[in-house]
Each structure stands twice: as C-alpha cells, then as structure tokens.
C-alpha positions as CSV (number, residue, x, y, z in Angstrom):
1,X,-10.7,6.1,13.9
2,X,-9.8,9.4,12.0
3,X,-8.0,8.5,8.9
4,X,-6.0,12.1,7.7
5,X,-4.5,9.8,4.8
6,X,-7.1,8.5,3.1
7,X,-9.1,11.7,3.0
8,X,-5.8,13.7,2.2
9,X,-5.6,11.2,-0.6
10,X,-9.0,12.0,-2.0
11,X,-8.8,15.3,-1.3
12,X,-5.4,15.1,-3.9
13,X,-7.5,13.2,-5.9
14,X,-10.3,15.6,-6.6
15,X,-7.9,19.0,-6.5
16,X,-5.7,17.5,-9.2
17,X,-8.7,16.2,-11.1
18,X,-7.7,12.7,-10.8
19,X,-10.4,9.8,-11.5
20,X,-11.9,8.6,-7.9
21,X,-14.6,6.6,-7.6
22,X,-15.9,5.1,-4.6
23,X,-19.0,2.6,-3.2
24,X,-20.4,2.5,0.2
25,X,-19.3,-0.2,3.1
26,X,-21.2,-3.2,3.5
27,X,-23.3,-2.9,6.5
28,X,-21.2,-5.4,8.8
29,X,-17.6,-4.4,7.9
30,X,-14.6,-6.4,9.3
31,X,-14.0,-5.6,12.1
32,X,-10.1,-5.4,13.8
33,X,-8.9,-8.3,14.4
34,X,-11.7,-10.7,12.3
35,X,-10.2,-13.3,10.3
36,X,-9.3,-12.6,6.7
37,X,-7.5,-16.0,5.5
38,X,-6.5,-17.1,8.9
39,X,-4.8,-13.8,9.7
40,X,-6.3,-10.4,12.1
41,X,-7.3,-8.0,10.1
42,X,-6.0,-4.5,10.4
43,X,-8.0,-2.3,12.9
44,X,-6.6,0.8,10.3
45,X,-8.0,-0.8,7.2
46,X,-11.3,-2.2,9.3
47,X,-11.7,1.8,9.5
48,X,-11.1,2.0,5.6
49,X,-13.6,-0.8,5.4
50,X,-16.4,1.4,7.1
51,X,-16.0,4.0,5.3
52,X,-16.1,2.3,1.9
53,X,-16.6,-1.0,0.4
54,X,-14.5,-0.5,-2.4
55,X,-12.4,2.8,-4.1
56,X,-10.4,3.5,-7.4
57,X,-7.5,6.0,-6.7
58,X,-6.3,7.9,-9.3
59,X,-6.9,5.5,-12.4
60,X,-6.8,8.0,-14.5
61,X,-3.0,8.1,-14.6
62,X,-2.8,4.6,-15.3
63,X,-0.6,2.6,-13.3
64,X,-0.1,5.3,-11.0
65,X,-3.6,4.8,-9.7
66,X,-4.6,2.1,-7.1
67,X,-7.7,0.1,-6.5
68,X,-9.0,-0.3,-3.2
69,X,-10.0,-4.6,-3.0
70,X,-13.8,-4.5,-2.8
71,X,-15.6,-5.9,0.0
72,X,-19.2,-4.8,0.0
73,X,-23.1,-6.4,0.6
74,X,-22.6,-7.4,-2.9
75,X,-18.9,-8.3,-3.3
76,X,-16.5,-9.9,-1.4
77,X,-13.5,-9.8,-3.5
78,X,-11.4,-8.8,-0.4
79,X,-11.9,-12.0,1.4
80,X,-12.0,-14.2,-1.6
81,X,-9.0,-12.4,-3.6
82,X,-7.0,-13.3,-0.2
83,X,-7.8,-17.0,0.0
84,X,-6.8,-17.3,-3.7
85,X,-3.7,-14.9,-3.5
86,X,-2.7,-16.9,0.2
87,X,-2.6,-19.8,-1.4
88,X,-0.4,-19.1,-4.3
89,X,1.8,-16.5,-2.7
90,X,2.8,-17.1,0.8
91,X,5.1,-19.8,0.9
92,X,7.3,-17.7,-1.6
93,X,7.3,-14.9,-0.1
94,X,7.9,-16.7,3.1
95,X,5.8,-14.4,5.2
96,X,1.6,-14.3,5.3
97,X,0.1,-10.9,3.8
98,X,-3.2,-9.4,3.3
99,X,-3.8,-8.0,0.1
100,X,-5.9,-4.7,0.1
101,X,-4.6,-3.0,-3.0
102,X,-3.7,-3.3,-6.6
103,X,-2.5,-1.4,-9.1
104,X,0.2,-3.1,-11.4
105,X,1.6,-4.3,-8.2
106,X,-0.2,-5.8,-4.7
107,X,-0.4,-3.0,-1.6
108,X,-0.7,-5.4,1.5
109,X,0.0,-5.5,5.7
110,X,2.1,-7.5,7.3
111,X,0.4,-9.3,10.4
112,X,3.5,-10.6,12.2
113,X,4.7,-6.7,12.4
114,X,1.3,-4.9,14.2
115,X,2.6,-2.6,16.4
116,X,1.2,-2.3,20.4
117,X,-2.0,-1.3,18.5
118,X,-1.9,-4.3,15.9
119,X,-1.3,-1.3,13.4
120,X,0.1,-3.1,10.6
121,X,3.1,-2.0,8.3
122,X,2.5,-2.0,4.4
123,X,4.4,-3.4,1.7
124,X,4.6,-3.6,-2.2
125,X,4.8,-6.6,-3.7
126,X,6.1,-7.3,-7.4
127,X,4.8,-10.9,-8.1
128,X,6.0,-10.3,-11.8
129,X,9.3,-11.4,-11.6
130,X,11.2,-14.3,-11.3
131,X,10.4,-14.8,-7.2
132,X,8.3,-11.8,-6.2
133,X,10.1,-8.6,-4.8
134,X,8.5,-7.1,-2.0
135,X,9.6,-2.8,-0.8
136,X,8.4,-1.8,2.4
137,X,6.3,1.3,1.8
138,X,4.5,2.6,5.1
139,X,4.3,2.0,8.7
140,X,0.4,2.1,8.6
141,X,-2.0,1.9,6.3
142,X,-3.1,5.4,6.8
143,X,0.5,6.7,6.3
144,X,0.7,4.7,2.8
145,X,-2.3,6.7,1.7
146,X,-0.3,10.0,2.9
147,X,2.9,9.2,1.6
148,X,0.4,8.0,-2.2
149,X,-1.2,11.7,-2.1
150,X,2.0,13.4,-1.9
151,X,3.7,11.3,-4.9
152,X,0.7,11.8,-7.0
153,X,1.0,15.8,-6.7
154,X,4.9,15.3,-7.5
155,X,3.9,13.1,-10.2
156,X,1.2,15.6,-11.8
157,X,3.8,18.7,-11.2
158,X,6.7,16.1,-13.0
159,X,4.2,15.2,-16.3
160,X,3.3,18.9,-16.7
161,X,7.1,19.9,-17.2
162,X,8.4,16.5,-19.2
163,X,7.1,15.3,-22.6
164,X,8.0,11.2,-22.6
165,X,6.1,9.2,-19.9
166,X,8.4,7.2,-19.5
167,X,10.5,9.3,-17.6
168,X,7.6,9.3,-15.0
169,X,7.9,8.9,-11.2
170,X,7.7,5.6,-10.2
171,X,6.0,4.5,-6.4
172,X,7.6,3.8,-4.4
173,X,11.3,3.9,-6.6
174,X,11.5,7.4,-6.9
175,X,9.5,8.2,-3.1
176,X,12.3,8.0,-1.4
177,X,12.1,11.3,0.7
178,X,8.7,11.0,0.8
179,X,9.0,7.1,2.5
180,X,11.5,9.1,4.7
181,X,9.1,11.3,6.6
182,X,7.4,8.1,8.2
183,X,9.5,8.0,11.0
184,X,8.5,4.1,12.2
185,X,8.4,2.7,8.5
186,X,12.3,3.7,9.0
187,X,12.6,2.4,12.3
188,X,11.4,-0.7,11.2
189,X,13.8,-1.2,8.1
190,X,16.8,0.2,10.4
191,X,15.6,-2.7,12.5
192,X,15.7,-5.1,10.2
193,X,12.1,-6.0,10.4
194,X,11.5,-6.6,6.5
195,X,14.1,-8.7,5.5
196,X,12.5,-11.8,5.5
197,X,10.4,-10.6,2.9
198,X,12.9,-8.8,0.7
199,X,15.4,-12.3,0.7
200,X,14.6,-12.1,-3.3
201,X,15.6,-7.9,-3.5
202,X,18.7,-7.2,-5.7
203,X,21.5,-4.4,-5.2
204,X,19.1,-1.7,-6.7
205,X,16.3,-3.0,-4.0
206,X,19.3,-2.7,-1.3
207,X,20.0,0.4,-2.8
208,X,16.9,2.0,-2.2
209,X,16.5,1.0,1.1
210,X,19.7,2.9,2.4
211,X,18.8,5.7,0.4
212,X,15.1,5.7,2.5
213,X,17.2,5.1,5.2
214,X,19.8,7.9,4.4
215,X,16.6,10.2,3.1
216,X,16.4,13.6,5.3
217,X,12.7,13.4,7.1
C-alpha cells in the first residue's frame, strides 16, 4: 500500500530539521486484520508496520512530536502496550481502541468504524483528565500523518515569528482547517459516528467540532 502521509510526514520532518528516528520492521509484521487485543488490526497501519518497527516524529519540538508504538523482532511494545492500555481504558471510554501512537496524548483507530476497506478512523485520546476526552482527528491513518505534517510546518513558521511557547499551536485544537480538508473524517462527525466516544467532551470539545465541521476544505 502506498502511504503519501507517512512519507510526506518524514519528508516535513527532515526539511524542517526535525528529530526522526526510525528502526526496521520485524520480519513477520501484522498483518490486516491479525488480532491485536481481540480487535483486527488496521490493513493502513499493517503497512506502517512493514515499513518500520518503531519511529519518533518530531521529538525535537517536545510534545509536538509523536512516537510510533514499537513492534519489532526485539520489542513488542505494540501488542503488549494494547493489552495493558485495553484493559484499563476501554470500558471508560466505552468503545475498544488500538493504541499506535503517543505523544503527551494516545493516537489510536477505531475498529467498529473501518470503512468498506476496514480503513480505520483515528482519534486523540486525553486520558489525563477526569474521564478521558477523546477528538476525532483523521479518517485513516495515513491522512492523520498528512494532516500531522502540515501542522508541524505551521507550527515551525508560528515559533519563528512568536517569542512565548506557550502561545504554540496545539494538535489537533488549533488544526481545525487542516482536519477540514479530510473530507470523510467530516462525513463521519456530520454523521454522528464519534459520539459515543466524545460522551465525556465539554462545550469547547463541541465547539471544535462545529468549527471542523464549519472549516472551508
């Protein structure tokens, strides 16, 4: 499967002289549709997975950088990391994930939303609250890396003209028209499709949706 996201992503990452650093796949990588905690795995991020066993995205810029879960002949942190997180997360969130992503924040597909391809949206979930708050951010896993590339070049063209960081953009908060120009991830929230997941959102979480909603693609 070509993957335009991901290598527009690292492409960003070594143009802006952002930290990437990546290992090679294992040499039987999931495959689409294997079991990861009880639930089919992804057929986009069983193409991630043979392409690399694990990645950091970014880290340079501290919490906006991501790290790819690893999952390699020597790690298995992918499969493991699930179980764990499964277990402690599901029932509040109310809806089965699988976690492929980190920064301060968990990137992770939905299962129970594949598309005809079993192409599986990806949301954002903020376990540090209260009960965990959870933003729709792509309609694929590819897309999410295209929609991350372009906010980390609007995030490196933001820090060279501001002087306080924390006045930064914030993924996915201040993505809005970015999240806009994935036409199904829009679909999906017009639809409806998220809200079991985003019961525990506040007014600025419903707030953001309509704005992605409202956003010009």
């Amino acid at each position: 499967m070509e993957l335009p996201g991901l290598e527009r992503l690292m492409e960003v990452c070594r143009r802006l002289n952002l930290r990437l650093e990546t290992l090679p796949p294992t040499r039987e990588p999931l495959r689409a549709g294997s079991l990861v905690a009880g639930l089919p795995f992804d057929p986009v991020l069983a193409s991630v997975y043979a392409r690399l066993g694990h990645a950091r995205f970014a880290t340079g810029l501290g919490g906006a950088g991501w790290i790819l879960e690893r999952s390699d002949d020597q790690v298995h942190e992918l499969e493991e990391e699930n179980k764990r997180w499964g277990k402690r997360w599901w029932e509040e969130l109310g809806e089965p994930v699988i976690l492929f992503g980190c920064n301060l924040y968990i990137y992770a597909t939905v299962p129970s939303l594949a598309d005809e391809r079993g192409w599986q949206p990806v949301v954002e979930v903020d376990t540090y609250e209260p009960d965990p708050v959870v933003m729709p951010v792509a309609s694929n896993v590819d897309r999410f890396f295209d929609s991350y590339s372009r906010y980390l070049e609007a995030l490196v063209a933001q820090l060279r003209c501001i002087e306080s960081w924390e006045n930064k953009l914030r993924f996915p908060w201040d993505a809005t028209e970015i999240l806009a120009r994935d036409e199904r991830l829009v679909e999906l929230m017009r639809a409806g499709r998220f809200e079991a997941l985003m019961r525990n959102g506040d007014d600025s979480t419903r707030r953001w949706v309509a704005k992605v909603m409202g956003s010009p693609a």
